[in-house]
ZAVO-850848 format. One record per residue (C-alpha): x, y, z. Coordinates in steps of 0.2 Angstrom, whole numbers, padded with zeros to 4 digits, always signed. Each point is the difference from the previous one (the first is absolute). Layout:
residues N
XYZ/...
END
This chain:
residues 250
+0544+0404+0581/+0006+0019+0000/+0007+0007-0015/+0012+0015+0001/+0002+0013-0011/+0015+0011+0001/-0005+0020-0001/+0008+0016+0003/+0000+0011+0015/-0020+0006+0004/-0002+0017-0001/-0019+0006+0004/-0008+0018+0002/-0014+0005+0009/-0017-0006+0004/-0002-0018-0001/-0016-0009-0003/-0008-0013+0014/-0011-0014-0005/-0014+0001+0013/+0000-0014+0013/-0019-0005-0004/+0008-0002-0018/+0013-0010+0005/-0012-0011+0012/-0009-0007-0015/+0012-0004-0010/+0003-0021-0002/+0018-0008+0001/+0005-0014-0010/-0016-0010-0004/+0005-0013+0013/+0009+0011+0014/-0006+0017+0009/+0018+0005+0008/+0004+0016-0008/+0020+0003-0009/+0012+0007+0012/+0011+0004-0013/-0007+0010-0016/-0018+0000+0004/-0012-0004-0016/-0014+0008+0000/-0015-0013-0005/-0018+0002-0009/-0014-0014+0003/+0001-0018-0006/-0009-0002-0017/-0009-0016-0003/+0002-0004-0020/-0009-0013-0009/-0005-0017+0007/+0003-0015-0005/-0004-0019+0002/+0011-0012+0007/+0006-0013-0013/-0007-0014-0002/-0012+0004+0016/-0016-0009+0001/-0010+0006+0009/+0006+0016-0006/+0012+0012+0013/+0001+0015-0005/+0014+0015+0005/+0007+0015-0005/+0011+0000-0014/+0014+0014+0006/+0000+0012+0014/+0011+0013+0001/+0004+0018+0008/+0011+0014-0005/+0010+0015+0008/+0013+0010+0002/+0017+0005+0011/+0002+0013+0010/+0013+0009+0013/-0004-0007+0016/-0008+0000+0012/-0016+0006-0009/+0007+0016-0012/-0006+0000-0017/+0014+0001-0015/+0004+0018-0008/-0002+0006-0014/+0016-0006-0012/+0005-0014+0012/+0000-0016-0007/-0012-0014+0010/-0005-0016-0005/-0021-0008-0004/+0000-0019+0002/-0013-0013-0005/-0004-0014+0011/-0010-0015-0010/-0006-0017+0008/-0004-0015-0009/-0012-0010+0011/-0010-0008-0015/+0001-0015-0007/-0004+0003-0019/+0008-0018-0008/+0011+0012-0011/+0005+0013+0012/-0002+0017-0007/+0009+0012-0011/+0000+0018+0008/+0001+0016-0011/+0006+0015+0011/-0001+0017-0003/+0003+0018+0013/-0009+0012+0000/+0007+0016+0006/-0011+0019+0003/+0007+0014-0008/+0013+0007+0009/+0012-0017+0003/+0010-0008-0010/+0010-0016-0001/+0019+0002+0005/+0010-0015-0006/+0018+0003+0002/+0017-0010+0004/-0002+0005+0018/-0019-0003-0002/-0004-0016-0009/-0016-0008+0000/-0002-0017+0012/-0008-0017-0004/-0003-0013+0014/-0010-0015-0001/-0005-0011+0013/+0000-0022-0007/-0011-0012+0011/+0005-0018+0006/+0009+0005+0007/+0000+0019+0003/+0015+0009-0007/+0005+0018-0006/+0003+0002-0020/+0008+0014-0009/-0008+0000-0014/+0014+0014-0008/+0011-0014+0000/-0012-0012-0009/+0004-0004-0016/-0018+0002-0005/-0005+0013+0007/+0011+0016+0007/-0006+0017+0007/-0006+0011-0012/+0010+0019-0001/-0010+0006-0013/-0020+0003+0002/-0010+0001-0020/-0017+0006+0002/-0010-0013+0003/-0023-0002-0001/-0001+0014+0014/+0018+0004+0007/+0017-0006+0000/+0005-0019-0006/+0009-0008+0014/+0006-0015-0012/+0013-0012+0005/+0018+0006-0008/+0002-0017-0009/-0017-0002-0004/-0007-0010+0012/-0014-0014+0001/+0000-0008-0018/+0009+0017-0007/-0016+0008+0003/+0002+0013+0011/-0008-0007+0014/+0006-0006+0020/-0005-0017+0002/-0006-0006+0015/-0011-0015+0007/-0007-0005+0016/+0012+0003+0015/+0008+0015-0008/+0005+0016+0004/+0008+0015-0010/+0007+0017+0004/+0005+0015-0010/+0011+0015+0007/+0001+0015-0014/+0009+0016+0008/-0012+0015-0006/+0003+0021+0002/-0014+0012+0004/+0004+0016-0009/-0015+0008+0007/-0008+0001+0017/-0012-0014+0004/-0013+0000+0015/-0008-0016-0003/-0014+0003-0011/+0007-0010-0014/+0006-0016+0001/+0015-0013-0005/-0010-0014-0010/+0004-0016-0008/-0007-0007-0014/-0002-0020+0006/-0009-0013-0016/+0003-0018+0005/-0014-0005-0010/-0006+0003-0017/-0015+0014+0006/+0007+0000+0017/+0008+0017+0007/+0003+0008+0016/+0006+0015+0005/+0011+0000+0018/+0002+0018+0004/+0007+0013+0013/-0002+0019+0004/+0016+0006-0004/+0008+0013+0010/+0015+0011-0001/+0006+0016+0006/+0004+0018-0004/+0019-0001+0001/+0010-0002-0015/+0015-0012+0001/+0015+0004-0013/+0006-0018-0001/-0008-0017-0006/+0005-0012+0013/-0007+0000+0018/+0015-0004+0014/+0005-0016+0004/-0017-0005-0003/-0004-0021+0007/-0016-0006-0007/-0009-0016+0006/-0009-0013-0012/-0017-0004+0007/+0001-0019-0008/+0014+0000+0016/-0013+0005+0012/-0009-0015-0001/+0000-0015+0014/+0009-0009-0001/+0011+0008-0011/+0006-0006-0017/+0015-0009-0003/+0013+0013-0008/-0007+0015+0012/
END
C-alpha cells in the first residue's frame, strides 16, 4: 500500500546532504523482505530482539522472542537526507512471533534528540496499520473503534506517549498484539537543526511488565532550511505491504 500525501511546490537551496553508500548497505528492509522502496525510500536501523517468551501451553517448553521491531525514517530519493524545516516521517515496524497465551499489551513511546520535533498537521497526520493473521490482512487501526492514531504525544516514562486515540487495549493505553501480528506507526517529524547522525530516532517499545527495547536510527538532516511544512507530492510505502505474500487489503 502507498499512501500519498498532497504537498506544495518543493523549493530547495543549496548543498544537499547524501547518506553514504556503506550506510545505506547496512541498513535491513522490512523484517521479511530485503528489496529496497522505489518510491520514498525509509531509511532503517537494525532489528531489536525484545523480550522472550514461552509458547503457550508448550511442553516441552519453545521458547521465542516476544516482539521484534525496527525504526527509521523518509528521505528524498534516491539517497538525500531531509533539510532542515522539511517535514519527514519516522515509522516503527513491530512483529509478534510469540506465542504468550494472552498476547501482549504494547506501551510505545518516541524518543526524539534535540533538535527534531513532531509535526502533526492536516496535511501531515500520523498513520496506523496493522497486519491480522489467518488469514493475513491489512488493518487501519485509525478507523478501529478501539483504538485510532494518536495526534497528540504526553510525555510519557522516557519520551513521548504514543497511545492509541480511543484508548486502545482495555482503555489502557497500550497496542495489543499476539502471535502472528505485526504493527506500524508512521509520525511525520521536523528537524529545526542540522543533524549528522550522531543522535538517533528511538522508540520506547514495553510489551512486558520489565521488558523494554529500544529500536533506533542515526538521524540525519541537512543544512538547507525549507519555508514550508509539507514535502511535494510525497508517496510513502507501508512495510507491512512489503511482505510476501502480501496482505490482503495492500
Amino acid at each position: 500500500m502507498i499512501i500519498r500525501l498532497q504537498h506544495a511546490l518543493r523549493t530547495a537551496m543549496g548543498f544537499a546532504f547524501v547518506l553514504s553508500t556503506a550506510a545505506v548497505a547496512q541498513l535491513p528492509g522490512p523484517l521479511s523482505l530485503s528489496e529496497p522502496d522505489v518510491i520514498t525510500p525509509w531509511y532503517n536501523g537494525i532489528i531489536a530482539h525484545i523480550g522472550t517468551v514461552q509458547y503457550c501451553l508448550s511442553d516441552p517448553p519453545i521458547f521465542a522472542d516476544r516482539v521484534l521491531g525496527y525504526t527509521g525514517f523518509s528521505h528524498p530519493p534516491p539517497d538525500f537526507s531531509p533539510a532542515v524545516g522539511e517535514v519527514f516521517y519516522t515509522h516503527l515496524v513491530l512483529a509478534h512471533p510469540g506465542n504468550p497465551c494472552t498476547g501482549s499489551a504494547v506501551g510505545i513511546e518516541l524518543i526524539l534528540p534535540p533538535g527534531v520535533e513532531t509535526a502533526v498537521s492536516a496535511d501531515n497526520p500520523t498513520f496506523c496499520y496493522a497486519i491480522l493473521p489467518n488469514p493475513n490482512r491489512l488493518h487501519d487501526m485509525d478507523t478501529d473503534p478501539d483504538y485510532g492514531c494518536p495526534t497528540t504525544f504526553p510525555q510519557g516514562l522516557q519520551g513521548l506517549a504514543v497511545r492509541p486515540l480511543r484508548g486502545g487495549l482495555s482503555n489502557s493505553g497500550a497496542w495489543g498484539m499476539a502471535m502472528g501480528f505485526w504493527l506500524e506507526i508512521l509520525i511525520p517529524v521536523r528537524a529545526t537543526q542540522v543533524q549528522v547522525g550522531n543522535n538517533a530516532i528511538a522508540w520506547r517499545v514495553n510489551p512486558d511488565i520489565g521488558v523494554v527495547g529500544y529500536p533506533q536510527v542515526p538521524v540525519f538532516a541537512n543544512g538547507d532550511v525549507i519555508f514550508r511544512d509539507q514535502m511535494e507530492n510525497n508517496l510513502l510505502n507501508l512495510d507491512l505491504c512489503t511482505l510476501s505474500p502480501p496482505p490482503q487489503g495492500c
